[in-house]
C-alpha positions as MATLAB code, in Angstrom:
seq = 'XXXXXXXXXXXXXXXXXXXXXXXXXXXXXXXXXXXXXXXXXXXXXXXXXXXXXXXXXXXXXXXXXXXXXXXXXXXXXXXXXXXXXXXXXXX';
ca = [
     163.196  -90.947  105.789;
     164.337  -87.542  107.362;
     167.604  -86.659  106.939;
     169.350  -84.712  109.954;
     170.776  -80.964  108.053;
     174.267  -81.022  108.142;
     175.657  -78.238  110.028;
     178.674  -77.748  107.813;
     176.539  -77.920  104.381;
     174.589  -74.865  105.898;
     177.305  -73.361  106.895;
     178.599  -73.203  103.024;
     175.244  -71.851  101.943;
     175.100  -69.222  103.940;
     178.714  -68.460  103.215;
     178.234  -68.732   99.442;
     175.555  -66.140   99.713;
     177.013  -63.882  101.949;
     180.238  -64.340   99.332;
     177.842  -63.725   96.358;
     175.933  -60.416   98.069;
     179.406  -58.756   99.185;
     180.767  -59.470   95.265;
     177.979  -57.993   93.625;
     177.787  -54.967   96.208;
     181.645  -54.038   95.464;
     181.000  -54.643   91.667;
     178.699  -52.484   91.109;
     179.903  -49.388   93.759;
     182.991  -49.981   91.567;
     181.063  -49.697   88.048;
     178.970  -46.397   89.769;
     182.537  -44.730   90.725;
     183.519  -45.487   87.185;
     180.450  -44.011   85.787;
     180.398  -40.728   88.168;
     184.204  -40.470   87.259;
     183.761  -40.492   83.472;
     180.467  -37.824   83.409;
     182.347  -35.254   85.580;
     183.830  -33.151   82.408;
     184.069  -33.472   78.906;
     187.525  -33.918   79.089;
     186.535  -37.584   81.094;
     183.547  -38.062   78.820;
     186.100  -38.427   76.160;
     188.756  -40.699   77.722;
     185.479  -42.910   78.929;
     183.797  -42.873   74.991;
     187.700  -44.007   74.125;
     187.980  -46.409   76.995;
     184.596  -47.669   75.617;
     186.279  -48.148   72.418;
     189.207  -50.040   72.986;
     187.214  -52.208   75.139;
     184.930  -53.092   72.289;
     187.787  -53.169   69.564;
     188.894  -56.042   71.440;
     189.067  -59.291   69.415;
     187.987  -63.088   70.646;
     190.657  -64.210   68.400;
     193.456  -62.558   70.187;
     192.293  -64.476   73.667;
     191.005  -67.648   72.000;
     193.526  -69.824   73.667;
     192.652  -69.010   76.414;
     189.319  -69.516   76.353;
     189.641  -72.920   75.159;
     191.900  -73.327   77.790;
     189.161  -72.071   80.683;
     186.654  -74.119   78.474;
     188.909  -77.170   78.997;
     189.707  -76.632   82.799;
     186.048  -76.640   83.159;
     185.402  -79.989   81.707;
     188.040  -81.004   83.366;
     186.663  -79.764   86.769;
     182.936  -80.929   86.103;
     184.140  -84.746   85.380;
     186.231  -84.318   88.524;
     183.211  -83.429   90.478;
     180.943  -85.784   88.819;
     183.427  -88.890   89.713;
     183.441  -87.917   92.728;
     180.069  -87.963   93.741;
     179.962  -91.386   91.675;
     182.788  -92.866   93.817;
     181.527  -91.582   96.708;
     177.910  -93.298   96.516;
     174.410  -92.460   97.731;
     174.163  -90.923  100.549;
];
């Protein structure tokens, strides 16, 4: 059997990765500014080596409730999803 492509399920693709490119594009001008802001004197290069430092001084423990709680909304969301396509049926 050939299936007919759904207009609207391309439509998302092409979306998604149009949504995906632009992300990553913005992300990483972003991290390049960042970069070309922190090398422009040493008076920068220190603030980024102690921006660098806080960052990784950072503990899991301090956030852990909230990552169980994004770990839990997850699960949450994939069984959603999951019954969904089960209710929904074969298509």
């Amino acid at each position: 059997m050939t299936q007919t492509p759904d207009l609207f399920e391309m439509y998302r693709w092409v979306l998604m990765i149009i949504c995906s490119v632009y992300t990553l594009a913005c992300l990483g001008q972003t991290l390049f500014g960042w970069l070309d802001y922190f090398s422009q004197s040493r008076r920068t290069q220190v603030l980024g080596h102690y921006a660098m430092v806080l960052l990784l001084r950072a503990r899991t423990r301090r956030f852990a409730r909230d990552l169980w709680q994004i770990a839990l909304l997850l699960v949450v969301f994939a069984v959603v999803v999951y019954a969904h396509r089960g209710l929904q049926g074969p298509t």
